[in-house]
C-alpha atoms as one frame of an Amber mdcrd trajectory, in Angstrom:
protein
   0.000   0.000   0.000   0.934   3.295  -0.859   1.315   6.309   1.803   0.390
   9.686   1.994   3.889  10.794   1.995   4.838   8.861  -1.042   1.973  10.496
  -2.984   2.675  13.578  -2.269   0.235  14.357   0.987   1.231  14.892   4.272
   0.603  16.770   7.557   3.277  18.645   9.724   3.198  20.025  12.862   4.244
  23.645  13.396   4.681  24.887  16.370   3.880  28.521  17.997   4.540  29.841
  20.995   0.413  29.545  21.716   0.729  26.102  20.703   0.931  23.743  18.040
  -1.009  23.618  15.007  -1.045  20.967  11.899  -0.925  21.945   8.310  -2.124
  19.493   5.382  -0.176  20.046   2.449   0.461  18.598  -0.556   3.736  18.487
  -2.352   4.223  19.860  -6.185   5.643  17.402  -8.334   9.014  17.938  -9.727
   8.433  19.281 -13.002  11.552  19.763 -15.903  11.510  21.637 -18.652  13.328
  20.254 -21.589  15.790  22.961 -23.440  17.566  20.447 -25.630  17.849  16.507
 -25.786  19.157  15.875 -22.913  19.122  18.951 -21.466  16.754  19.995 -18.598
  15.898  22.373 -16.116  14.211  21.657 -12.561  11.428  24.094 -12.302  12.358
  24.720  -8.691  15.762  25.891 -10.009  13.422  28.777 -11.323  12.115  31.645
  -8.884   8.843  33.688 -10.719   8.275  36.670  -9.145   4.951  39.327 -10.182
   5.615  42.760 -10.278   3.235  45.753 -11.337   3.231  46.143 -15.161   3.041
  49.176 -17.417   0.992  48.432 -20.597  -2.315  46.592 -21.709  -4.528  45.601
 -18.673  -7.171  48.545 -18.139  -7.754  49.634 -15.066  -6.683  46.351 -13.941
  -2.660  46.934 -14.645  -2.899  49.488 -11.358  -4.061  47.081  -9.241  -2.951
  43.444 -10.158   1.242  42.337 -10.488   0.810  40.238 -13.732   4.307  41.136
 -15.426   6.272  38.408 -14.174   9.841  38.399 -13.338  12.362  34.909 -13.932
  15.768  34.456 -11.970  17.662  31.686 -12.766  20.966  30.829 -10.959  23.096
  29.918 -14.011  26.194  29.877 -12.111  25.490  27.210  -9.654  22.685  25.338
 -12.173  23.884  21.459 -12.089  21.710  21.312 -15.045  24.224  23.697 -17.292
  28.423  22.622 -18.513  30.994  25.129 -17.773  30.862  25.609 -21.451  27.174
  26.638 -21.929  27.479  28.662 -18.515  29.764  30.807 -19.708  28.429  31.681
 -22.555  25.096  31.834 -21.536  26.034  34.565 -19.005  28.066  36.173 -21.915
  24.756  36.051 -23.958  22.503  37.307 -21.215  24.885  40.604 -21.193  22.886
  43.108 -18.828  20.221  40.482 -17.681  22.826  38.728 -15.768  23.944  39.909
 -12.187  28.030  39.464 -11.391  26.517  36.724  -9.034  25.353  34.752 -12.436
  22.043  35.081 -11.995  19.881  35.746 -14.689  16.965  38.254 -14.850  14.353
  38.482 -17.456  10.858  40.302 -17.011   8.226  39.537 -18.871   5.260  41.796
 -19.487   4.258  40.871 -22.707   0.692  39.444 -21.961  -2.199  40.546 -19.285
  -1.886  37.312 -17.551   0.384  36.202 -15.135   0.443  32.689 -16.587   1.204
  33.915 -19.840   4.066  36.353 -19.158   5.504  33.500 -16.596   5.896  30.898
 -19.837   7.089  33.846 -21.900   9.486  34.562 -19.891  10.189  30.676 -19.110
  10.369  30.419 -22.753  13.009  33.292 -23.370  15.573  32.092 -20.890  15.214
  28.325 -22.957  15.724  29.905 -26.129  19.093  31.706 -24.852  19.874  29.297
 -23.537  19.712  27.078 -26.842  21.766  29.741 -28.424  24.690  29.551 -25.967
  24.488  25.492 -26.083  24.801  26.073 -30.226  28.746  26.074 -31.199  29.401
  28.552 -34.026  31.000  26.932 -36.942  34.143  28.732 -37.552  35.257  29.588
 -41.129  38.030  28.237 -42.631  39.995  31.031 -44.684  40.846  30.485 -48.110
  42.458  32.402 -50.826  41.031  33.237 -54.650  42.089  31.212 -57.295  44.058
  32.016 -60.159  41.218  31.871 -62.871  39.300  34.271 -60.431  42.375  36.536
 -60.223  42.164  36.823 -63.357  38.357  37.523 -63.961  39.051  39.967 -61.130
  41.617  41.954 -63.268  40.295  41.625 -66.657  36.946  43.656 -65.397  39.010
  46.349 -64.053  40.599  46.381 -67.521  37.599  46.811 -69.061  36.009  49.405
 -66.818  39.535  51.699 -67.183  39.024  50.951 -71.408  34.996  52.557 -71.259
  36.430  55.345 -68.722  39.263  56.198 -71.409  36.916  56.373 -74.464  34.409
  58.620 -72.523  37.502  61.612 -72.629  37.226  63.726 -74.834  40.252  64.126
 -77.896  41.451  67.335 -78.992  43.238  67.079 -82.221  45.408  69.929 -83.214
């Protein structure tokens, strides 16, 4: 048989100084979000914060925080490499603290759930971006036959420029 605690139910007791009380509660699942094969992040490595929004909302946008605000600890995240943490606080530029936490507001939407997966959204799409590696280009040199086109067009330009001069005889 299957307990409370295992399915995510319990009590606790908390006590006060009056006396002690118990609390039912019930656990959230661990949720991930998947950035990349293999890749995830623990949503409890996420903190959402609301904060009062300018913008679209009525009278409502006075009264009700629905821009929400995502920090992510990138420099302590098990989830990240050295290599994508580093260059995911390089991409995050002013949206990351020196700590290496990363800050991005969303206030897109007039709902709190909305702005929270746009923002939830935004950090997995930089961080995508800093898990990409850049191809880096191999130099090469023209060849000769291209040399070659290359100078017989400016040959050909100077040629029209000379015959456009005009010749005075004497």
């Amino acid at each position: 048989m299957v307990s409370h605690a295992e399915r995510g139910y319990g009590r606790q007791t908390v006590c006060f100084p009056d006396g002690c009380s118990f609390f039912s509660f019930i656990r959230k699942r661990q949720m991930s979000i998947q950035i990349l094969p293999g890749l995830f992040l623990e949503e409890d490595e996420l903190k959402v914060t609301y904060i009062l929004a300018s913008g679209p909302g009525g009278q409502n946008v006075n009264k009700v925080a629905t821009a929400a605000q995502l920090r992510f600890d990138a420099a302590h995240s098990p989830a990240l490499s050295d290599r994508i943490r580093m260059r995911l606080i390089e991409l995050a530029g002013s949206r990351a603290t020196q700590n290496g936490e990363i800050i991005i507001t969303g206030r897109r939407f007039r709902t709190q759930q909305r702005n929270r997966e746009d923002t939830i959204e935004r950090l997995a799409e930089l961080i995508r971006k800093a898990a990409h590696r850049p191809t880096f280009r191999v130099a090469t040199r023209p060849g000769k036959a291209a040399r070659q086109r290359r100078l017989d067009g400016k040959s050909h330009r100077a040629g029209i420029k000379r015959n456009r001069k005009v010749r005075l005889d004497d």
